[in-house]
C-alpha positions as CSV (number, residue, x, y, z in Angstrom):
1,X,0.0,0.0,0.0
2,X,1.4,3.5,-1.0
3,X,1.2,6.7,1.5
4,X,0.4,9.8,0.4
5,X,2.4,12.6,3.4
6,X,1.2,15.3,4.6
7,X,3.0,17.9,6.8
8,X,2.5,21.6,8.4
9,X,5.2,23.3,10.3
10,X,5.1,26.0,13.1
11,X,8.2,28.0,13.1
12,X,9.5,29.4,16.2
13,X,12.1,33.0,15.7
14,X,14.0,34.8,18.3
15,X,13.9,38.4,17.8
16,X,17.0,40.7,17.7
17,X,15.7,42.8,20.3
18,X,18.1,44.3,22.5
19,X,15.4,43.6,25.5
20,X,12.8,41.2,26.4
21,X,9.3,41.1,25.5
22,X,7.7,42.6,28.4
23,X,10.8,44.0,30.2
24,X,13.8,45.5,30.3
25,X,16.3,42.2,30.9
26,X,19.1,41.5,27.9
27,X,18.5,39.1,25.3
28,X,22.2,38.9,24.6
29,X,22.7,34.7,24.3
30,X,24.6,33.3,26.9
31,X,25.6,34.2,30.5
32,X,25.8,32.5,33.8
33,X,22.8,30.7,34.0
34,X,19.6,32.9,36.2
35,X,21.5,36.2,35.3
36,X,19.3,38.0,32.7
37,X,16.3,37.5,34.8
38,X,14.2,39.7,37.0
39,X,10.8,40.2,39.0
40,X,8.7,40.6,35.5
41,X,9.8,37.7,33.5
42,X,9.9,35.1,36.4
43,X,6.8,35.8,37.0
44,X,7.0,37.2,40.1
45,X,3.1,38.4,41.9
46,X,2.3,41.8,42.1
47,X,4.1,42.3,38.5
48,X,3.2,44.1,35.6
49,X,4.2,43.2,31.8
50,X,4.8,46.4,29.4
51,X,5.0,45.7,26.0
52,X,8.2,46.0,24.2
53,X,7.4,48.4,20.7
54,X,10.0,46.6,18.1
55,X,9.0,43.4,18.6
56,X,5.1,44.7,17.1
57,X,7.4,46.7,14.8
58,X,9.0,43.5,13.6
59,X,5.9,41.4,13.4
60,X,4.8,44.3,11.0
61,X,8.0,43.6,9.0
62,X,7.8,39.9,8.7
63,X,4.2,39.8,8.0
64,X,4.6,42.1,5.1
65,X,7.7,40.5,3.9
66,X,5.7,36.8,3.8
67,X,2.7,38.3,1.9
68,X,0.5,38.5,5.1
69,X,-2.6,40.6,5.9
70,X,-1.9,43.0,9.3
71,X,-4.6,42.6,12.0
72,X,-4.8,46.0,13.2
73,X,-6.7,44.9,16.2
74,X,-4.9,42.3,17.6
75,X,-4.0,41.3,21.6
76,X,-2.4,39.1,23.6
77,X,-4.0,36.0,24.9
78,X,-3.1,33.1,28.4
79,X,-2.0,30.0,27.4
80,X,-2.3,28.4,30.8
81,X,0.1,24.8,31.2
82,X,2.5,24.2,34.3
83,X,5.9,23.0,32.7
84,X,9.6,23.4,35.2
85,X,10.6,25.9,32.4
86,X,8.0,28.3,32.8
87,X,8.0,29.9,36.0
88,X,4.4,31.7,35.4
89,X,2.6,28.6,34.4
90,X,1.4,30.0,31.7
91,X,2.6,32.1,28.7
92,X,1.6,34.7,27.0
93,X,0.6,34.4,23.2
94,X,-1.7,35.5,20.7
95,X,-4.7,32.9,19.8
96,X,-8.0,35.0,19.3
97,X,-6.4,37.7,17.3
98,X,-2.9,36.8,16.2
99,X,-1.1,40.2,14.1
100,X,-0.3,38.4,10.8
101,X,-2.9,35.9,8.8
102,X,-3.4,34.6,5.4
103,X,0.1,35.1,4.4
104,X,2.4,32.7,1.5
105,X,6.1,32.1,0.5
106,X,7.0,30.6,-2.9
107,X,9.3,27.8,-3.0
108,X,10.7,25.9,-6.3
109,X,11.3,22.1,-6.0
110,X,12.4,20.3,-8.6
111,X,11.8,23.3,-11.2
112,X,8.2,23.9,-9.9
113,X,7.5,26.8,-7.8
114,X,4.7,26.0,-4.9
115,X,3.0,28.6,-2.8
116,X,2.9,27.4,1.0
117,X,0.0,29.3,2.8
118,X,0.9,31.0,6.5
119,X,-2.0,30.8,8.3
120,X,-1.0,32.7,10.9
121,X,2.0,35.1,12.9
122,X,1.5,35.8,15.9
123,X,4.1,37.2,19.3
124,X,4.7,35.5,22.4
125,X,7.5,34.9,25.1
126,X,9.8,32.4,24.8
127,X,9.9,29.7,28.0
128,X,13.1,28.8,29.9
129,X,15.6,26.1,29.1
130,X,15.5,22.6,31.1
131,X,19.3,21.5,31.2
132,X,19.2,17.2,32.2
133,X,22.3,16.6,34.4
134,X,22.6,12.6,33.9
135,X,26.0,13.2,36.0
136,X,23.8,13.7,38.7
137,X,20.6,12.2,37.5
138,X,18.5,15.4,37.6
139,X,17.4,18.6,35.6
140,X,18.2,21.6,36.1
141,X,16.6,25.2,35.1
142,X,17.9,28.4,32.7
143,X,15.5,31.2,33.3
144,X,17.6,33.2,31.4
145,X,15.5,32.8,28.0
146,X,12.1,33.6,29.5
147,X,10.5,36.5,28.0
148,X,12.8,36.8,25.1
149,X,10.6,37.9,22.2
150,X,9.6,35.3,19.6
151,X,7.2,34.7,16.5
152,X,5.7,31.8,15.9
153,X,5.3,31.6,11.8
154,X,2.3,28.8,11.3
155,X,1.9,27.5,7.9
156,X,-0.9,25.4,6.7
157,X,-0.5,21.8,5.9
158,X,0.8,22.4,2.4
159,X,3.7,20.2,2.3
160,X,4.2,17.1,0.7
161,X,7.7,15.4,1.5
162,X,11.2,16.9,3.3
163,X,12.4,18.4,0.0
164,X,9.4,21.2,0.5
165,X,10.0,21.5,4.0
166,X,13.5,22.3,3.7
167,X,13.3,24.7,0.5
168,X,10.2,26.7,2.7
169,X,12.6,26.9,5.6
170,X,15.8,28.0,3.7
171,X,13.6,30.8,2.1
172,X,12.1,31.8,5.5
173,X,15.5,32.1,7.2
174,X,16.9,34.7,4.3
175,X,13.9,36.7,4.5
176,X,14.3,37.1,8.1
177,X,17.5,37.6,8.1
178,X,17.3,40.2,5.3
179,X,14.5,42.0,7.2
180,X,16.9,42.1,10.6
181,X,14.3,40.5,13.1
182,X,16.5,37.5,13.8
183,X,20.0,36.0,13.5
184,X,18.4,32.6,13.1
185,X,21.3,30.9,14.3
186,X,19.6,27.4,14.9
187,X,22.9,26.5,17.1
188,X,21.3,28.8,19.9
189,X,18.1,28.2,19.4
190,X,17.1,31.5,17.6
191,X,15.3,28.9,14.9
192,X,13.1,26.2,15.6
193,X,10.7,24.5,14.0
194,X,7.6,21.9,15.4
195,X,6.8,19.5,12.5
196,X,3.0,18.1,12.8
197,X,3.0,15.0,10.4
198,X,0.1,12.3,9.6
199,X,-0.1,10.1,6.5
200,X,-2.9,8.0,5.0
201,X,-2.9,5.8,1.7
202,X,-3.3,6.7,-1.6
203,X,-6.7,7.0,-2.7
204,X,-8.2,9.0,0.3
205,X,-9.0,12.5,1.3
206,X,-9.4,12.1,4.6
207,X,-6.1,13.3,6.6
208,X,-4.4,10.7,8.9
209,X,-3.7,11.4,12.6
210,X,-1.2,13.8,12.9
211,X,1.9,13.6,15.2
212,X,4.0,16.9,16.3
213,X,7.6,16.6,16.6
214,X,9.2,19.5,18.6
215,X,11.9,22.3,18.7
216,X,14.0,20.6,16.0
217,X,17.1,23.0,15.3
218,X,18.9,21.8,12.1
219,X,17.6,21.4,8.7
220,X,19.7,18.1,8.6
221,X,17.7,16.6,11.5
222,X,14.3,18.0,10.5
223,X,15.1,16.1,7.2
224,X,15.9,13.2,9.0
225,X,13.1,13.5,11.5
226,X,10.5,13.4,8.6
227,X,11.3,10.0,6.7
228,X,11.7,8.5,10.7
229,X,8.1,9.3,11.4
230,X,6.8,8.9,8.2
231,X,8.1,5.6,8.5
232,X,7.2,5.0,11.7
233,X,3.8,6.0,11.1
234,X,3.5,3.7,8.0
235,X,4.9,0.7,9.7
236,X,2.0,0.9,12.5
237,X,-0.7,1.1,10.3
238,X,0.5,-1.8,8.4
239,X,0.5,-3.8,11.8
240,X,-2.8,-2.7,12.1
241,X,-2.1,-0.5,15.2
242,X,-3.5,3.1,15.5
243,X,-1.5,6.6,15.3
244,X,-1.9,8.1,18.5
245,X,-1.8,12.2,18.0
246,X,0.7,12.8,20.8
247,X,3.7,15.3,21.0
248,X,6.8,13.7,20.0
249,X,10.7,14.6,20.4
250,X,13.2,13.2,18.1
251,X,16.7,12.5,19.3
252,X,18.9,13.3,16.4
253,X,21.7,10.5,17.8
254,X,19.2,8.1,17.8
255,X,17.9,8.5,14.6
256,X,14.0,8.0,16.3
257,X,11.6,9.8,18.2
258,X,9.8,9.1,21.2
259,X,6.6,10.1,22.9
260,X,6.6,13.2,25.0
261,X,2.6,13.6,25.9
262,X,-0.6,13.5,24.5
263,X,-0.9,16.4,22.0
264,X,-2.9,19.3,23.6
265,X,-6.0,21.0,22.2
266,X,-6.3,24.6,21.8
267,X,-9.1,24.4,25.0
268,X,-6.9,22.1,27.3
269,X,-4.8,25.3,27.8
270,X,-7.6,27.3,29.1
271,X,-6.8,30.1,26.5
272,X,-8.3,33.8,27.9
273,X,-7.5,37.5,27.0
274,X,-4.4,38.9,28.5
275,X,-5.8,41.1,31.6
276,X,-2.5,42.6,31.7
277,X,-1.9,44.1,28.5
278,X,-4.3,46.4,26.3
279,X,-5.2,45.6,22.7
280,X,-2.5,46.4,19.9
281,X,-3.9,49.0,18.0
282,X,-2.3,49.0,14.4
283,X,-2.6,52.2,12.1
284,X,-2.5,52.0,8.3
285,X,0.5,54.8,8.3
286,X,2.4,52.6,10.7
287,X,1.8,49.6,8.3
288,X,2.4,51.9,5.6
289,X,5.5,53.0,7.2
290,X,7.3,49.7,7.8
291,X,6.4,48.6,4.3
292,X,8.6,51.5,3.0
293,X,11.1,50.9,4.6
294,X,11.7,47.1,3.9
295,X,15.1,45.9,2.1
296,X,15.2,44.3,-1.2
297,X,13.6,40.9,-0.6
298,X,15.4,37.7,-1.9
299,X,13.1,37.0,-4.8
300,X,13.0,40.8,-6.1
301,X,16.9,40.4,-5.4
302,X,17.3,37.4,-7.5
303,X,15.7,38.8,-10.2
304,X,17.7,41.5,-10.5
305,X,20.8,40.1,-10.0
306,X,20.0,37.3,-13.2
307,X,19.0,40.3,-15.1
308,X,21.7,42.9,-14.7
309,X,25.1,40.9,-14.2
310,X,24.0,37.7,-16.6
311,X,24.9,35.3,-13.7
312,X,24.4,31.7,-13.4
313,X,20.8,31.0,-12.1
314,X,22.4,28.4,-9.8
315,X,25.1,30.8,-8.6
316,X,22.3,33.4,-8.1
317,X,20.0,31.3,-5.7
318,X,23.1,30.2,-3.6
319,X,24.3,34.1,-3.1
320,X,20.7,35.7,-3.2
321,X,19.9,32.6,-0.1
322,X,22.1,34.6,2.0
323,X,21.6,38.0,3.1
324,X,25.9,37.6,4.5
325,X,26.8,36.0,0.9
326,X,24.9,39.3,-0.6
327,X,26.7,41.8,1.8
328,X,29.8,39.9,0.4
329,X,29.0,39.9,-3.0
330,X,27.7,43.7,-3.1
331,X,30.8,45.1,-1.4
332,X,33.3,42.9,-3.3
333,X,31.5,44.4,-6.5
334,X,31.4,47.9,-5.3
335,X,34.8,47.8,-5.3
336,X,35.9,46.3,-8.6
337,X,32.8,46.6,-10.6
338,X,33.4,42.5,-11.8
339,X,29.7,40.8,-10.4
340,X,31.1,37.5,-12.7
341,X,34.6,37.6,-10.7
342,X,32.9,37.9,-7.6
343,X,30.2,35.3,-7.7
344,X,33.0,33.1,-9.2
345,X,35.1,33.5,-5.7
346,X,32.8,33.6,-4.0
347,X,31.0,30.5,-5.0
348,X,34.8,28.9,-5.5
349,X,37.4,30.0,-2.8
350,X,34.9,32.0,-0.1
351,X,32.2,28.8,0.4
352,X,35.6,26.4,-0.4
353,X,37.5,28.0,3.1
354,X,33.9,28.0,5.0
355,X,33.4,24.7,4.7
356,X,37.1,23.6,5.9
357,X,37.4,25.7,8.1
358,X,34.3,25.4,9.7
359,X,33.1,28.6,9.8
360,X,29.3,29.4,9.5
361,X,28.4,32.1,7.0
362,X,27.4,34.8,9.1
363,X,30.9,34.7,10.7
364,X,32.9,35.7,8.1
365,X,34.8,38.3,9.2
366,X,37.1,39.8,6.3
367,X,37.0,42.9,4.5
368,X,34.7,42.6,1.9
369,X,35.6,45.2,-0.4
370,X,39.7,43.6,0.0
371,X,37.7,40.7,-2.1
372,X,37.4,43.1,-4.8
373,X,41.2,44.6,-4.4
374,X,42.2,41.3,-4.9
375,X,39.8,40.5,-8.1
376,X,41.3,43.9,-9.6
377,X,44.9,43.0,-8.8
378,X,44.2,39.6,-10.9
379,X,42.9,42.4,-13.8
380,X,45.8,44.1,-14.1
381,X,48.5,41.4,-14.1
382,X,49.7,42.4,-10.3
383,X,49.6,38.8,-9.2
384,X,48.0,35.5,-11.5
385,X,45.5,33.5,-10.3
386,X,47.4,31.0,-8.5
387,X,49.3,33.5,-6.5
388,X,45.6,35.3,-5.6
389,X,43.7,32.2,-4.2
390,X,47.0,32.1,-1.4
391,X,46.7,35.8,-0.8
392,X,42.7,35.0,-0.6
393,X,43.5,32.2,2.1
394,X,45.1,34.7,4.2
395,X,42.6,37.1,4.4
396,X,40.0,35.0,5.1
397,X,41.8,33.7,8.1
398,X,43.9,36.8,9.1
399,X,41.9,40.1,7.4
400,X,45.3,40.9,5.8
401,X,44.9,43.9,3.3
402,X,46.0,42.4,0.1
403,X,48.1,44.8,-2.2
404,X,50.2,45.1,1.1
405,X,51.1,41.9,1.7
406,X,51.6,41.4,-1.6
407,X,54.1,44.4,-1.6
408,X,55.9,42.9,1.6
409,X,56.0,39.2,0.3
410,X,57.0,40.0,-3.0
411,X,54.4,38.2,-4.7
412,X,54.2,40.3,-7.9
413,X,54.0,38.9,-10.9
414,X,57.5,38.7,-13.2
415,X,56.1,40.9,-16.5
416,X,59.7,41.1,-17.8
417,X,59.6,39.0,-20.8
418,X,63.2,38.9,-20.7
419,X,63.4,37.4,-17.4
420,X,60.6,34.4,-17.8
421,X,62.6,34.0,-21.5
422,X,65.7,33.0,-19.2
423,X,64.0,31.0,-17.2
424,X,62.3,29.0,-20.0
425,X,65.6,28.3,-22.0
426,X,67.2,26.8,-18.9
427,X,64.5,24.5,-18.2
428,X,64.9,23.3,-21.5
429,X,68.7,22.8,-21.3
430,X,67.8,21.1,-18.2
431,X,65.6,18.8,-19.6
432,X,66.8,17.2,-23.2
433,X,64.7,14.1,-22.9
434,X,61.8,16.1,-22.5
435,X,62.4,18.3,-25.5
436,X,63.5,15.3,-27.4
437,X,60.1,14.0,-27.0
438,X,58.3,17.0,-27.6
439,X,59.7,16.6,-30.8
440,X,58.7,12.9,-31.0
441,X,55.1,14.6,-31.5
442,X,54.6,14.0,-27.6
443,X,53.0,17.4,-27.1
444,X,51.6,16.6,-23.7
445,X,55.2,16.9,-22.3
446,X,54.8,20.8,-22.1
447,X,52.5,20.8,-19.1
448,X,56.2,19.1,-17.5
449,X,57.7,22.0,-18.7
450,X,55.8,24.6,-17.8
451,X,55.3,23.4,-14.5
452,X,59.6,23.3,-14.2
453,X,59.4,26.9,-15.8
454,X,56.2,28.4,-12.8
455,X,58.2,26.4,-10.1
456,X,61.6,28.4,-11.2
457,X,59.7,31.7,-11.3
458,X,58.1,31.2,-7.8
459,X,54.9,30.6,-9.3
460,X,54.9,34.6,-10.1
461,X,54.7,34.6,-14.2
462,X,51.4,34.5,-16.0
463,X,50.7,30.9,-17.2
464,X,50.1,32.3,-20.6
465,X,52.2,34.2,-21.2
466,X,55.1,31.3,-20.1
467,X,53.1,29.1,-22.1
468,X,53.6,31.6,-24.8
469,X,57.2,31.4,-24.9
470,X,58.0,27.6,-24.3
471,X,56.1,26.8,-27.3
472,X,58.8,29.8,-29.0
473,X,61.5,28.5,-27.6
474,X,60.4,24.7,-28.8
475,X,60.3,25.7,-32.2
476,X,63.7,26.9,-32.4
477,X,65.4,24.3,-31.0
């Protein structure tokens, strides 16, 4: 029996804010544990929330940016459930009137593009963090995340397999990261995503029971978590068992999940209007406002980059993916006016020395526009490309400016024919068997040659021009 999938995701973002939702305690990740806490977002009686502006303001910005209809009226709403990492017992959240509804975010799989429907985003405070001490067989608790601001991006149950999932979340990630709500950084926890999953066989309309699989931060094991519950869900229907709608974790190491609790209802949380807080109202100017003042979007980006710099479409979804590969690209052209060039090191040398080194995106940390020194150098026959990809290593790791340690290293190019002439006649003095086949009509025995000839000149003549003058040289002899 074949299954037909069918999954929704709910998309948890930290906000950038400098403070918390309600009060005035850091965000900043990190820090002693039960440091950035105080009276308001412990929950302490007798204390009063006040709403922190820029987390409204960004709500505005994402809900725009995702194609979403504002809800000028909106409040906050109690969400009442005891858990050790919420010292309130309950949490506050937007259910009756959440800001942003009937949203969507295009995604191309497998050269079709696919619009996934946002049902809803709406603000609420982010709970504590349960540390489990196996050491000494207990759990302890990290206040220091309660309150921090969050959306909670709900789509409808639009997708069909992994390869959706993860194209909806890569696009989601740039466009927050290109509006500057969130740093996503799924390490810390600034990213998370709740998968709800059911499947039922081909043939029928009716949707299966549906499981939820929680706070999963990696793409990789969101991937992975998918196929393991499909699977699992598959294999206990074929037993003829029942799918129990229940909230799941998955442990990554494991490679399979494992029940939490029985999945909650929207009424088993006691849901009631926020007495603390007064309705959100939301003018058209402010909406108006924010949507001015929005950045190029990735899409609008992409389009423009294909149509003004004639740039491989492939190349253009990899930079355009990445508001830090576009801050890279932009400044690296600014400064040498080559958008081929840069999209060539950059999808080459710049991705090449992330991935060995082990260095996230966001954390590279070299001068940009030196990028585009260096591209220019190339240009104008300072250094050859060989000689530019070792400069390029040494800014990536060090920030070195290029054209001055090139100067101190002595890693210009030799441009006196004279000199790579010289060179090139000794080598082939040196090497008589070599030339003797050469003449044998064994022309593949100049690639031996020229590589004698660069390794004389310190790798510091252009190829071509060396090329150039063996094949001169050859023909006198």
């Amino acid at each position: 029996m074949e299954f037909l999938t069918t999954l929704g995701l709910e998309v948890h973002t930290e906000l950038s804010t400098q403070t918390k939702i309600f009060c005035s305690c850091t965000t900043e990740f990190g820090g002693d544990p039960n440091t950035h806490v105080c009276e308001v977002c412990t929950g302490m009686p007798g204390t009063l929330p006040v709403l922190n502006e820029q987390v409204v303001e960004y709500a505005i910005r994402v809900g725009l940016a995702t194609n979403c209809e504002i809800t000028k009226y909106n409040k906050f709403d109690r969400k009442n459930y005891f858990y050790p990492d919420l010292p309130k017992a309950y949490q506050v959240s937007q259910l009756y009137a959440p800001i942003c509804q009937n949203g969507h975010i295009d995604i191309e799989v497998g050269g079709v593009t696919k619009s996934i429907r946002i049902k809803e985003i709406h603000m609420e405070e982010d709970a504590g963090k349960l540390i489990h001490d196996p050491w000494d067989d207990c759990t302890l608790v990290d206040y220091n995340r309660c309150g921090v601001p969050l959306l909670e991006i709900v789509s409808e149950p639009d997708f069909c397999n992994g390869e959706e999932v993860i194209a909806y979340l890569t696009k989601l990630k740039s466009i927050l990261q290109y509006t500057d709500v969130s740093d996503c950084k799924m390490e810390q926890g600034s990213l998370r995503a709740d998968v709800n999953l059911s499947v039922r066989p081909v043939g029928t309309d009716e949707l299966g029971t549906r499981t939820e699989m929680k706070n999963i931060n990696s793409f990789k094991a969101i991937a992975r978590a998918i196929e393991g519950e499909r699977k699992r869900q598959i294999e206990l229907i074929g037993e003829g068992k029942r799918v129990v709608q229940e909230t799941r974790r998955w442990d990554d190491n494991k490679g399979s999940s494992f029940a939490m609790r029985s999945k909650e209802n929207a009424q088993d949380y006691r849901y009631f209007p926020e007495p603390d807080l007064v309705p959100i109202e939301i003018s058209d100017e402010w909406i108006e406002r924010v949507r001015g003042e929005l950045p190029e979007l990735p899409d609008t980006k992409k389009k423009r980059y294909l149509a003004n710099y004639g740039l491989p479409e492939y190349d253009v979804d990899i930079i355009t993916g990445s508001k830090f590969l576009v801050k890279i690209f932009e400044e690296a052209l600014e400064a040498c006016g080559e958008a081929k060039e840069v999209s060539n090191w950059i999808m080459g040398e710049v991705l090449r020395l992330a991935t060995d080194t082990s260095t996230d995106i966001e954390d590279i940390n070299f001068t940009f526009a030196n990028l585009g020194k260096l591209i220019l150098l190339v240009k104008n026959n300072v250094i050859n490309r060989g000689t530019a990809k070792e400069v390029f290593e040494k800014m990536f790791k060090e920030n070195i400016e290029p054209e001055q340690y090139i100067k101190e290293n002595g890693l210009e190019m030799v441009n006196d024919d004279g000199a790579v002439r010289e060179v090139v006649v000794s080598v082939l003095q040196s090497n008589p068997n070599s030339v003797a086949e050469f003449k044998e009509g064994n022309d593949k025995v100049t690639r031996f040659l020229m590589g004698q000839c660069m390794k004389q000149l310190k790798g510091k003549a252009d190829p071509g021009t060396v090329n150039v003058v063996i094949a001169e040289e050859l023909a006198k002899m």
